[in-house]
LOMAR-727086 format. One line per field, with one value per residue (C-alpha): residue in one letter; x, y, z. Coordinates in Angstrom, 1 decimal, always signed. Layout:
<pts>
res	A/...
X	X/...
Y	Y/...
Z	Z/...
</pts>
This chain:
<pts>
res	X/X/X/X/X/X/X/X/X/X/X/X/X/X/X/X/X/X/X/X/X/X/X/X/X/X/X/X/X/X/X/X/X/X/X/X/X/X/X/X/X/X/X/X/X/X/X/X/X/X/X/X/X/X/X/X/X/X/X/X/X/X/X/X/X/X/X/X/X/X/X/X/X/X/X/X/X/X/X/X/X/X/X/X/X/X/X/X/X/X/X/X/X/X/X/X/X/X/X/X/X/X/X/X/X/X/X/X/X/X/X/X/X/X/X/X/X/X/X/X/X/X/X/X/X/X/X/X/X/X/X/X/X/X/X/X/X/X/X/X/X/X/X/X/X/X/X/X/X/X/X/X/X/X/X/X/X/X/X/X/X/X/X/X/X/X/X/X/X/X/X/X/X/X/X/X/X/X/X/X/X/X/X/X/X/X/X/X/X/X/X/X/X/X/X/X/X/X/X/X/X/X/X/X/X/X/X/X/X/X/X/X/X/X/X/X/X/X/X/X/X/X/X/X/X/X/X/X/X/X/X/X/X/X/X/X/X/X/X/X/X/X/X/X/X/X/X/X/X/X/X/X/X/X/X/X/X/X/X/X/X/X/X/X/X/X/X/X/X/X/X/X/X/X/X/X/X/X/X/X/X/X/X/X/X/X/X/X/X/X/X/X/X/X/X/X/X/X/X/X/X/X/X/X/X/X/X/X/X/X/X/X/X/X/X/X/X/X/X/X/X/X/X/X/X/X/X/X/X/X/X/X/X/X/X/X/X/X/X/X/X/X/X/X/X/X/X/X/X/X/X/X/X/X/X/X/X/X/X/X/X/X/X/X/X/X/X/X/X/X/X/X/X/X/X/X/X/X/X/X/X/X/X/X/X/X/X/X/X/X/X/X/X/X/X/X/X/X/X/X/X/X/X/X/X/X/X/X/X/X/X/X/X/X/X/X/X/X/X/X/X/X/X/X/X/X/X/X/X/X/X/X/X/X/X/X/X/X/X/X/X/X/X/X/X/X/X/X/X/X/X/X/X/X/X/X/X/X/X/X/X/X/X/X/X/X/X/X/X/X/X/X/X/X/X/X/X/X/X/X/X/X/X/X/X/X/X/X/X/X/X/X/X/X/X/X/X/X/X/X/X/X/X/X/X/X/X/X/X/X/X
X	-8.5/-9.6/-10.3/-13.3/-15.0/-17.4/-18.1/-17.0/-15.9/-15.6/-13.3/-15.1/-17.0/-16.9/-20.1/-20.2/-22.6/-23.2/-23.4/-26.3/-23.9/-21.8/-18.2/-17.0/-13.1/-10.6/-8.0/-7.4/-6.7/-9.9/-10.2/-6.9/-7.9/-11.5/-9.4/-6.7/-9.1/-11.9/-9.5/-6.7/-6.2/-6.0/-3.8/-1.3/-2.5/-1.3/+1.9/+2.3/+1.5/+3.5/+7.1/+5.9/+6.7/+9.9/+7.7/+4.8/+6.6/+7.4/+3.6/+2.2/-1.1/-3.2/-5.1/-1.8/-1.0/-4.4/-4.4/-0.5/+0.1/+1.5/+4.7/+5.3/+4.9/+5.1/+1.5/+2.1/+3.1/+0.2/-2.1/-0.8/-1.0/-4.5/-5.7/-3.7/-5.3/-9.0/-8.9/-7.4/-9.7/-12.5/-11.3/-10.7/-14.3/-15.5/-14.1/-15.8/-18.9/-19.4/-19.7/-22.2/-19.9/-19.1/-16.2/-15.8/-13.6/-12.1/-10.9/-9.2/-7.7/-6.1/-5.0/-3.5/-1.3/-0.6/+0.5/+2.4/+4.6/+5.5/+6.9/+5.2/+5.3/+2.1/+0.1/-3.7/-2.1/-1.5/-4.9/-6.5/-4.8/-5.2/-9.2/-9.3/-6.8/-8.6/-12.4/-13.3/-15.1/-17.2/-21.3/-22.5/-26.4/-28.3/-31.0/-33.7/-37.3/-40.7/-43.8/-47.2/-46.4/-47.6/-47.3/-50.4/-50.6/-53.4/-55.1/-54.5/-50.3/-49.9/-50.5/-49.6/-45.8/-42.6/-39.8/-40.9/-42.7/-40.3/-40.2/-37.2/-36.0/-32.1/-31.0/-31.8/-30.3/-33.5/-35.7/-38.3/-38.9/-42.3/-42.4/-40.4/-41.3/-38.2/-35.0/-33.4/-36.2/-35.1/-30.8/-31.7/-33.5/-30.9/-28.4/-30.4/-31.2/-27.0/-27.3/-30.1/-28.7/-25.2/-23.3/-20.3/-18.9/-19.9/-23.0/-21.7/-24.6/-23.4/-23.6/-27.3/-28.1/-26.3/-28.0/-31.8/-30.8/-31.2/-35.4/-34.5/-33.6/-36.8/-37.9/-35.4/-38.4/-41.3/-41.2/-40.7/-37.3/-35.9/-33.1/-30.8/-27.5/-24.7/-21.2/-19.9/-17.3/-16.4/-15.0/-17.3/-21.2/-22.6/-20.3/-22.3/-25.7/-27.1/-26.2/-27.8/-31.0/-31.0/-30.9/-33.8/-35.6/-35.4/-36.5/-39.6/-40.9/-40.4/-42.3/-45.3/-45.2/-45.6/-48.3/-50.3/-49.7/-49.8/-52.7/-53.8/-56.1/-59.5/-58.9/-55.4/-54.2/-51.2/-48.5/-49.3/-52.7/-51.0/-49.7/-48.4/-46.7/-44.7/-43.3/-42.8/-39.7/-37.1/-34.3/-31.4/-30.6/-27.9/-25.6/-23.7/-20.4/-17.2/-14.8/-10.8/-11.3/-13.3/-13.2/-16.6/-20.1/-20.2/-22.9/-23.0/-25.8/-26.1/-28.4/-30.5/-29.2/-32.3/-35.5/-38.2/-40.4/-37.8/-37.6/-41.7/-41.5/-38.5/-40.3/-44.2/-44.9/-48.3/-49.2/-50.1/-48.1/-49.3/-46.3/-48.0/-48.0/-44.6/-42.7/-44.7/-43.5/-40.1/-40.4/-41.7/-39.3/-41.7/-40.0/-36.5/-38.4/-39.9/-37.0/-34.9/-37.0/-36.6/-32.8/-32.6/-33.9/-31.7/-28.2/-29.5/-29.8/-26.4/-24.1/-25.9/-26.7/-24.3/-20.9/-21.1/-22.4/-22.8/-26.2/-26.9/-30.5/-30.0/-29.3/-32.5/-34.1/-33.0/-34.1/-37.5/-38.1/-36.5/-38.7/-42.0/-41.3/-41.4/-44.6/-45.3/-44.6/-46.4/-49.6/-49.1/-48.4/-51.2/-51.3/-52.5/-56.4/-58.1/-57.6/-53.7/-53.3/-55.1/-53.0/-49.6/-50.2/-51.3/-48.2/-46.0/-47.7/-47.1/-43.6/-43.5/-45.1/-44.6/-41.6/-42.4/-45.5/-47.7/-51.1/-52.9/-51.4/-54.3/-55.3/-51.0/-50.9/-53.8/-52.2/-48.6/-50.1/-51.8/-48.9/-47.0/-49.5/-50.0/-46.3/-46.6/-49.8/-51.8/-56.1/-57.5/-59.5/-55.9/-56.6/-59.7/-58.3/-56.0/-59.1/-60.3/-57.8/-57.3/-60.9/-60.8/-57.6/-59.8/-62.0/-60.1/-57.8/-60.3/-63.5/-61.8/-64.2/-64.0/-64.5/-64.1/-63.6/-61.4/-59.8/-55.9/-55.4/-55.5/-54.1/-51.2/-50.4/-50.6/-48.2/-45.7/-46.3/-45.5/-42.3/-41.2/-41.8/-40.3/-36.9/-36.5/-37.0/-34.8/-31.9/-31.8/-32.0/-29.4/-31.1/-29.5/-32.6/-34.0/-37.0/-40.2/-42.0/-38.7/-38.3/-42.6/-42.5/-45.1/-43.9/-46.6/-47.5/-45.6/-48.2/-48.3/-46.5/-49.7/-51.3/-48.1/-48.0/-51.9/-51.5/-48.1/-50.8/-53.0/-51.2/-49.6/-53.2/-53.6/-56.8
Y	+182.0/+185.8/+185.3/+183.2/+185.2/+187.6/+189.9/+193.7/+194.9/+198.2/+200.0/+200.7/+204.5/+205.3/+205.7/+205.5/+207.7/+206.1/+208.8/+208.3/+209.3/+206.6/+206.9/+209.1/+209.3/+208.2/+208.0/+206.8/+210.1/+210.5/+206.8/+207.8/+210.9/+209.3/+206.0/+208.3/+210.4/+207.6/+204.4/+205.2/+201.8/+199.9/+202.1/+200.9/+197.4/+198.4/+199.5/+195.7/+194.0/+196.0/+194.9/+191.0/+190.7/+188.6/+185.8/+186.2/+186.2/+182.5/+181.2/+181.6/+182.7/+183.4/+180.8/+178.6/+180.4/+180.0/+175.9/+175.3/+172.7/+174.2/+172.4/+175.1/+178.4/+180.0/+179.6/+182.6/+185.1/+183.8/+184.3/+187.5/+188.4/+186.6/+189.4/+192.8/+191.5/+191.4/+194.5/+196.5/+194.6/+196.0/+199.5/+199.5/+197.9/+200.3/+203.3/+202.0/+201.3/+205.2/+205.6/+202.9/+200.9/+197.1/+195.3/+191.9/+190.8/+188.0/+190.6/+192.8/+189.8/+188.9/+192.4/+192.9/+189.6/+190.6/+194.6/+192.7/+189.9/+192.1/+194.8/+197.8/+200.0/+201.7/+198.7/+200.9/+203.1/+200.0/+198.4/+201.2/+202.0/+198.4/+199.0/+202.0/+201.4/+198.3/+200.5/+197.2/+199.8/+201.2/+201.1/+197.3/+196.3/+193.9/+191.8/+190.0/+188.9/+190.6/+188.6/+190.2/+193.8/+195.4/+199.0/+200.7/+203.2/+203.8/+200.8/+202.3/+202.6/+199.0/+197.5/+200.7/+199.5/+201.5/+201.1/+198.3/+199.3/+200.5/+202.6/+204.9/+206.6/+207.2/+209.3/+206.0/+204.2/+202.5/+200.5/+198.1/+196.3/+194.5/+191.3/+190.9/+186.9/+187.1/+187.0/+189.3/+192.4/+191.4/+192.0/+195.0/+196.6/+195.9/+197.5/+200.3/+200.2/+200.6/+203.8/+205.1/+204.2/+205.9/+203.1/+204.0/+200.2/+198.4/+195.5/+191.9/+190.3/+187.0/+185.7/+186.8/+185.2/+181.6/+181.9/+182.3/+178.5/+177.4/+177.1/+177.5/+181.5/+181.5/+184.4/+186.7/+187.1/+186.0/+188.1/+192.0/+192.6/+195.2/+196.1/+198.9/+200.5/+198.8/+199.6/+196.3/+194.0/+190.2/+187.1/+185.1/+184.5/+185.2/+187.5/+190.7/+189.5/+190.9/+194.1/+193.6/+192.4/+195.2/+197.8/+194.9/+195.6/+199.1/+199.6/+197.1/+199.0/+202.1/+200.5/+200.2/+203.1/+204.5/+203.0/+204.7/+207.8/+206.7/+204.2/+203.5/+205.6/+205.4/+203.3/+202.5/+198.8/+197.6/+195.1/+192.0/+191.4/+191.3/+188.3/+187.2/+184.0/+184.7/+182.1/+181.5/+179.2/+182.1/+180.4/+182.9/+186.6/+188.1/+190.3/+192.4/+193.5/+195.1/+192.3/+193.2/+190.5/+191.0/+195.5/+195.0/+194.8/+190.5/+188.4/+185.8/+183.8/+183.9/+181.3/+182.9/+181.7/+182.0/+180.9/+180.4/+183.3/+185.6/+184.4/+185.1/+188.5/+189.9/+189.3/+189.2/+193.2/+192.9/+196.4/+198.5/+201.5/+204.1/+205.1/+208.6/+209.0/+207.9/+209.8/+212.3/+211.7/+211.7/+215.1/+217.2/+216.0/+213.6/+209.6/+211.8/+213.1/+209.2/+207.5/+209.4/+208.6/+204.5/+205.5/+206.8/+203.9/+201.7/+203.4/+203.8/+200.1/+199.8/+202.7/+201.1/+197.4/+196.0/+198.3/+199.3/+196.2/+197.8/+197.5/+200.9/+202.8/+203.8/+200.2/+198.7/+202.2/+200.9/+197.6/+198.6/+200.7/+197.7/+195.3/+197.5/+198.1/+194.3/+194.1/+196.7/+195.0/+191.9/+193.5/+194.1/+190.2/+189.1/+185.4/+186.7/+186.8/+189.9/+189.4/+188.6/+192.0/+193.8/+192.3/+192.6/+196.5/+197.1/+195.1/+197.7/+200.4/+198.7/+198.0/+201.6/+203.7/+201.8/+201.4/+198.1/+195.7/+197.2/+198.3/+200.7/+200.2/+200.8/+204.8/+205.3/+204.3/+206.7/+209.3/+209.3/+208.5/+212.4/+213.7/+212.0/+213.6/+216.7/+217.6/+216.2/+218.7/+215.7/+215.9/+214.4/+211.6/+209.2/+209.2/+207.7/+204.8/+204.4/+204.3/+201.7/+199.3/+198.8/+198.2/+195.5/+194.3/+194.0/+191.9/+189.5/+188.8/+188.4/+187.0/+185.7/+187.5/+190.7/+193.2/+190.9/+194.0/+196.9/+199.5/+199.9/+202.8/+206.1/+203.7/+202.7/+206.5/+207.3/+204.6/+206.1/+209.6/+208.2/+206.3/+209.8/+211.6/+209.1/+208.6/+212.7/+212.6/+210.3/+211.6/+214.9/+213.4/+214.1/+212.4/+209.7/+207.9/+207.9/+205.5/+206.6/+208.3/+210.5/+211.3/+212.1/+214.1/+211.6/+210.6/+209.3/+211.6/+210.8/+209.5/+211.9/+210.1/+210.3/+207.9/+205.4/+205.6/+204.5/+202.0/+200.5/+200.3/+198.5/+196.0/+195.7/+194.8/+192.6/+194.4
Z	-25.1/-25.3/-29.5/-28.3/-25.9/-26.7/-23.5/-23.7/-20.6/-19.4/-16.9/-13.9/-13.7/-17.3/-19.5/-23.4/-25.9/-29.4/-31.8/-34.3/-37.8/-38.7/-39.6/-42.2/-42.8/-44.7/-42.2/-38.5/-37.0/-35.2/-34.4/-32.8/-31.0/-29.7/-28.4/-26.4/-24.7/-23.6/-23.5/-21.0/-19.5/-22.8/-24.2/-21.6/-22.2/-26.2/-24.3/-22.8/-25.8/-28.0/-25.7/-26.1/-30.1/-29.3/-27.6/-29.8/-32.8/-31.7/-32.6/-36.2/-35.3/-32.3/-32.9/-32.4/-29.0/-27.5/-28.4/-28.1/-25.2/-22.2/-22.4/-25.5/-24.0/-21.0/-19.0/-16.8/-19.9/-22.1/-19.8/-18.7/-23.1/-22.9/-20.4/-22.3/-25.5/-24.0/-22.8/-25.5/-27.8/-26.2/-26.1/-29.9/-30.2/-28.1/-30.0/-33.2/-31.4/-30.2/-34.0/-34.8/-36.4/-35.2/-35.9/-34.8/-32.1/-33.9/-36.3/-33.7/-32.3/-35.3/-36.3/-32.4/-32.8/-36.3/-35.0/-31.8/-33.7/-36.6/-34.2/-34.3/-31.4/-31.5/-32.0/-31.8/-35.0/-36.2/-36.1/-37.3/-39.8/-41.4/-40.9/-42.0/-44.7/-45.9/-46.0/-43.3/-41.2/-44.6/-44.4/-46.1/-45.7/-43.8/-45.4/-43.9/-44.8/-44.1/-43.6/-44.1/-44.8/-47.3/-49.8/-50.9/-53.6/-55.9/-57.6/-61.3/-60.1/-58.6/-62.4/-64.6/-64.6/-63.4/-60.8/-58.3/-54.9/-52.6/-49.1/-48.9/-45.7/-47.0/-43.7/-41.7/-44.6/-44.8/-47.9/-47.8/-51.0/-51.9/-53.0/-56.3/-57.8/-59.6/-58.1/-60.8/-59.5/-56.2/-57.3/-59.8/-56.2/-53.6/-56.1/-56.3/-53.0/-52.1/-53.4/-51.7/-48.4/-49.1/-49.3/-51.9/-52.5/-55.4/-55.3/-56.0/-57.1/-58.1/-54.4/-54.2/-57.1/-55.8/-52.7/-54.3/-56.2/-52.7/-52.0/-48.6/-49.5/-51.4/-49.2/-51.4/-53.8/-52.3/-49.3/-48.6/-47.6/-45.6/-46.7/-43.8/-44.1/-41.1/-40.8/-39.8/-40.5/-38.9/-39.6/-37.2/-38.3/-35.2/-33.6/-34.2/-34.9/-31.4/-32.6/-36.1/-34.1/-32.1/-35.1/-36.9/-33.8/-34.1/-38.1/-37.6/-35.0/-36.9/-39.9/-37.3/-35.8/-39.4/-39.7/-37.4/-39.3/-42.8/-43.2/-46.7/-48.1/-50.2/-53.0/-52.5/-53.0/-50.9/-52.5/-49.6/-52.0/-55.4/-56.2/-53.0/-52.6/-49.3/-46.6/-43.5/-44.0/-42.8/-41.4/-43.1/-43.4/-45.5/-44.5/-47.2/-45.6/-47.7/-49.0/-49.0/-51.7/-54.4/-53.4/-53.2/-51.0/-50.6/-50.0/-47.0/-45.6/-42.1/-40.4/-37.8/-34.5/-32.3/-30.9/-32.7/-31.1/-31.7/-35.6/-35.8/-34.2/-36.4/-39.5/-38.8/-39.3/-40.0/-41.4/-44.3/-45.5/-47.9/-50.1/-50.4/-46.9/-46.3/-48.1/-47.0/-43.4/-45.0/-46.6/-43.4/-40.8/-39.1/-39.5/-38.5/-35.3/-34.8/-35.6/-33.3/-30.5/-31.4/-31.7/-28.6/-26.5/-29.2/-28.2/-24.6/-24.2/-26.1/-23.9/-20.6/-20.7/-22.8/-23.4/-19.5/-18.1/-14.9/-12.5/-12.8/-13.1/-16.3/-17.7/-15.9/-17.3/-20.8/-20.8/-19.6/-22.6/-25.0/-23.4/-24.0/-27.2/-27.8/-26.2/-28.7/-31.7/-30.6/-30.2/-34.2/-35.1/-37.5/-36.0/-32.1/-31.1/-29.7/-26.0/-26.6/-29.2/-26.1/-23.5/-25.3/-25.7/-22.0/-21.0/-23.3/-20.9/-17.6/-18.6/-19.7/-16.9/-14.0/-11.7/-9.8/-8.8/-6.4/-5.8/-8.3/-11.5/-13.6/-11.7/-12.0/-15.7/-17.0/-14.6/-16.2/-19.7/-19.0/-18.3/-21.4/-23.2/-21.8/-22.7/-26.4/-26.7/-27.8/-27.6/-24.6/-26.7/-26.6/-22.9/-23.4/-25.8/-23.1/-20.4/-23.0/-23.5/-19.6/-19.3/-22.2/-20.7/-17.2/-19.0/-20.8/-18.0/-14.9/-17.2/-19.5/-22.3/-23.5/-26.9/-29.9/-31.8/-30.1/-31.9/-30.6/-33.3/-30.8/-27.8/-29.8/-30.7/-26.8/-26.0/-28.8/-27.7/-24.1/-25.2/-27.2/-23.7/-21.2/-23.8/-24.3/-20.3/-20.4/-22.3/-20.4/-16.9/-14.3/-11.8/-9.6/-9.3/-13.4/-12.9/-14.3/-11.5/-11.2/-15.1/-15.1/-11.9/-10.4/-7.6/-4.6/-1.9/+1.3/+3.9/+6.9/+9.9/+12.2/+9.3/+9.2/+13.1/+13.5/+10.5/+12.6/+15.7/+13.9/+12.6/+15.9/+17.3/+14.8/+12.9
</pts>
């Protein structure tokens, strides 16, 4: 029945905009406000529900109605309850989701069935306030492993002593921790860490510490973690984890984009050379969420429930920060301006493909720019030769610049990368690294040899100063038609009808 089912749907001609702050109240007023004005039809369905507590008080739980034989209720009426609840579950998701926070279906079922059997007659007050009132919908923290990255500060600092080596970025509620060796460095940091990334509920560190007994969690020290802020809360273990990838997917490719602009400098030592002992045996990621239980931020590992590929490419970020040069970044404006960009294309890809669920331009605009940032990121993975970092990074262009397969992809790519980089006021010499990595990409691909040795820095800051262009483009457009050519102005000359009409001709004579 609907507490099993996981699609959103949306009523038809309505569009959603996740707002980047997370929630911030102490009562369900807002929540209120936001689902009244956006959430029209499910309000009615909370009108339904709320005239059924007579018949629903008859079952114990939900969980009882949706399995109960159908010799013990009325199959018409349940199924008529099974559709009000999905929809006014999706609405109250929905109103959470436009402020980044995601709270599990199977938890709005409950509280629903809960709100309907024990009478209430605003059953979305109801809900709320039990969220709200419970702090279910306060920020907790995802964990999950890093596998080759690395910290760099000056060679005298990585063995002078001192707080352990840490990146902070507290207004993405980011950190990334270096390897600790000891599980208590790893607890003493993540509880640190809390604080950073504004999260007010107490660390419970007892579950951490259970967990790291297990060698299969032996990443929890041996490995860089990253550690991000997520306002989340769910019963099921699986139930929001595409949203926790997608946010994963979001804070890795910041951490290489930073790369490009804070390499390690002259004599600086980065933390994946001192005393490293990662693994690759990540199956696992925790996810810190608030517990009504203990009134505190609890512990729970989550196995990873994907492919194999996908479990490589979420943890391989194969770079070197300088610590300097980070918070650098963070102190002029700079990772706000770059993470904004990733955020963007994040809650793009979240208003369009999955809380709309419509085939509209703007959802296959989305997933283009999600799917070239993965190429992105694999041309970074430390395990790929030459030829495939080459080919992965001209793929993230294609996918980027390019509106469908036809003829003259390479002379329409170095044409919109111009104008990409025209409007970010960048020096012509990225164009060339762009010129340069086709050419490599030629090489590879139709010869199957090519330049052992290519330098993709200046090419990978073109294709990130043409993914800032294309998602500001983006965000403004009011175009029916927002593919690529549209959003860049580029659009082919229309070929003069005496041309078509001696080309039709011609083909017609069969030359």
């Amino acid at each position: 029945m609907s507490h099993q089912r996981q699609r959103i749907p949306s009523p038809a001609g309505r569009s959603f905009t996740i707002t980047r702050h997370a929630i911030g109240y102490a009562d369900d007023s807002y929540l209120i406000a936001d689902f009244d004005a956006q959430e029209s039809s499910a309000r009615k369905n909370a009108d339904w529900l709320a005239k059924q507590s007579v018949l629903a008080r008859a079952f114990p739980s939900i969980d009882y109605l949706a399995t109960a034989d159908d010799d013990e209720v009325d199959v018409k009426w349940r199924r008529a309850f099974d559709h009000h609840l999905r929809h006014l579950r999706a609405g109250i998701a929905r109103t959470f989701m436009r402020r980044d926070c995601f709270v599990g279906l199977s938890v709005i079922d409950t509280l629903i069935y809960e709100a309907v059997s024990a009478g209430g007659t605003d059953v979305v007050h109801d809900v709320f306030q039990t969220i709200v009132g419970h702090q279910l919908h306060d920020p907790g923290m995802i964990v999950f492993p890093l596998h080759g990255f690395g910290i760099a500060r000056p060679m005298r600092a990585m063995f002078g002593g001192g707080p352990h080596l840490q990146l902070s970025f507290p207004s993405a509620g980011l950190v990334t921790i270096a390897q600790t060796n000891a599980i208590e460095t790893t607890i003493a940091s993540l509880d640190a860490a809390h604080g950073v990334m504004g999260i007010t509920h107490a660390f419970d560190s007892s579950g951490v510490r259970s967990y790291a007994a297990n060698e299969r969690l032996a990443w929890l020290y041996r490995n860089p973690l990253m550690a991000f802020r997520f306002n989340s809360y769910s019963h099921d273990a699986y139930e929001n984890q595409h949203f926790y990838q997608l946010r994963m997917r979001t804070l890795t490719a910041l951490l290489l984009v930073t790369s490009l602009h804070a390499p390690p400098a002259e004599g600086e030592m980065d933390s994946s050379r001192a005393n490293n002992q990662e693994t690759l045996d990540i199956n696992h990621y925790l996810r810190i969420e608030v517990s009504p239980r203990l009134g505190a931020l609890e512990a729970q590992r989550i196995p990873r429930n994907v492919d194999e590929l996908s479990l490589a490419e979420a943890s391989d970020v194969d770079v070197r920060i300088s610590l300097a040069g980070w918070d650098a970044l963070v102190g002029n404006g700079e990772m706000d301006r770059l993470y904004a960009t990733l955020r963007a294309v994040e809650a793009g890809y979240l208003t369009h493909q999955i809380l709309d669920r419509r085939e509209t331009k703007e959802a296959s605009l989305y997933v283009k720019l999600t799917r070239s940032l993965d190429y992105f990121r694999r041309s970074f993975r430390a395990n790929l030769r030459p030829s495939e970092r080459v080919i992965a990074l001209a793929i993230a262009f294609e996918t980027l610049l390019t509106d469908s397969c036809s003829g003259g992809v390479t002379a329409r790519i170095r044409r919109r990368a111009k104008l990409c980089l025209d409007q970010a006021s960048l020096p012509p010499t990225l164009l060339g690294a762009v010129d340069r990595l086709f050419d490599a990409r030629g090489k590879f691909v139709h010869s199957g040899f090519g330049p052992e040795e290519i330098d993709l820095q200046d090419a990978r800051l073109a294709y990130v100063a043409c993914l800032s262009t294309v998602t500001r483009l983006a965000q403004g457009a009011t175009l029916a038609d927002p593919v690529i050519g549209s959003l860049l102005n580029d659009k082919p000359a229309r070929t003069p009808f005496w041309v078509r009409l001696k080309q039709a001709w011609r083909t017609l004579l069969g030359r």
